[in-house]
Steps between C-alpha positions, in 0.01 A plus 500: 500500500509764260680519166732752392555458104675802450849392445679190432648292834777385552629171735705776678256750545322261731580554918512135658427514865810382663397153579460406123884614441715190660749426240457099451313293195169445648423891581665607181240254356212689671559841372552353134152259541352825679608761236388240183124539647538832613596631105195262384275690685625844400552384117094396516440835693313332758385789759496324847821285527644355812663195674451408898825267586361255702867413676422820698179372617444319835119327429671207348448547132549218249582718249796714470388787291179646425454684205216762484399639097163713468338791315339847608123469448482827235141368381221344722430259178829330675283348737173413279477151538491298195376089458781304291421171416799226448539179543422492892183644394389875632665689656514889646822725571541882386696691195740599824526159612611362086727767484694435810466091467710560138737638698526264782523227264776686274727517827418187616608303148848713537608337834331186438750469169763621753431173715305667815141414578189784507173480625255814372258705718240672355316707785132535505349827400330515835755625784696165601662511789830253468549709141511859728701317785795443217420819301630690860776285529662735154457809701333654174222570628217433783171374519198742563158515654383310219664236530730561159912522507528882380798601350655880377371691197263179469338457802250167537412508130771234397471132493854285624553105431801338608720182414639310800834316431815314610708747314760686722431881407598801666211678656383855435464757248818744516366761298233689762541503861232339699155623548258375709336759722171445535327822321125416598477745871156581540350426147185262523437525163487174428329347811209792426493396165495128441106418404557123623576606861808283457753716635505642859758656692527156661567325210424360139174239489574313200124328460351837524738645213396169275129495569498859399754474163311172391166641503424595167279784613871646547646432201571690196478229162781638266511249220353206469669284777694802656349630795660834708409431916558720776801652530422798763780411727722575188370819362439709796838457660644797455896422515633493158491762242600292168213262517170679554143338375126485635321266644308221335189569761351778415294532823884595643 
């Protein structure tokens, strides 16, 4: 899930796993429908890029591809929440969470004019658990002690949507071989850390995490309407050396 913009690709620089390479209409269809998204994504330079081909898996999926599209968190102002107000009234999401949702919805107008159907997936900033359980499933990456999928160079500070849809694509992400050993060992950095007592070696309380990030004694006000919450469990995690910030809690 990481982008290499360094040279210009070509259709035959690209190694197909053998089970994508049956000579017949309907797999020759696949690589061309797979490569047309895959050369969207690297003409936008979108850094995390990836498809999960849900043929291969046995939970009985609906959809037949799964297309993930997300950004490294360079800048905790990602994650300041902002209020928008539209025609549904107000409502609350986070720069990251915009950025990504363009995306989604630029990907998901391409195979929807191509005749398949999408359904987006925007992940809560809080750890979600059915997110992680498919964010495993690319082998890109693992989920920590804190509850967050972690991938290399970026480590948790990234936030991942995804676009569910009937479109038969070819899974993976041929440029980088798989990575998902699970770099946390011994580090309780995050579990000493989080002020809301939310996470414990046992697991993530999600009510604890909320009651602490929606008390405004917590908050930091950066604009009118723009509000920066806890975000411990992201800055302290040491993995990842291209996105490094500080805490919004100063008391950490």
């Amino acid at each position: 899930m990481r982008a290499q913009w360094s040279k210009r690709r070509k259709k035959e620089d690209l190694i197909i796993p053998d089970l994508y390479l049956e000579k017949n209409e309907e797999m020759q269809n696949r690589r061309d429908l797979t490569f047309l998204i895959q050369e969207a994504a690297f003409a936008e330079k979108i850094p995390f890029f990836h498809i999960l081909d849900c043929d291969l898996l046995a939970d009985g999926k609906k959809a037949r591809s799964i297309i993930f599209l997300g950004i490294p968190l360079y800048e905790p102002l990602l994650l300041m929440e902002q209020s928008i107000y539209g025609t549904d009234g107000e409502s609350k999401c986070t720069m990251a969470q915009k950025k990504v949702e363009s995306y989604l919805r630029n990907f998901s107008d391409k195979l929807e004019i191509l005749g398949y159907n999408t359904v987006i997936k925007l992940p809560d900033i809080l750890p979600d658990d059915e997110a992680n359980r498919l964010f495993e499933m690319t082998k890109t990456g693992f989920v920590g002690k804190n509850h967050r999928f972690i991938v290399e160079d970026y480590g948790c500070r990234n936030y991942i949507g995804y676009i569910l849809s009937d479109a038969p694509l070819m899974g993976g992400d041929y440029r980088y071989p798989e990575y998902d050993e699970n770099l946390c060992g011994g580090c309780t950095l995050c579990l000493d850390q989080c002020p809301g007592g939310a996470l414990k070696e046992n697991g993530f309380t999600k009510e604890r995490c909320e009651n602490y990030r929606e008390n405004s004694k917590n908050q930091v006000e950066i604009a009118a309407k723009s509000i920066r919450k806890c975000d411990v469990c992201y800055a302290c995690c040491p993995i990842g050396t291209k996105t490094r910030w500080q805490s919004a809690d100063s008391s950490v």
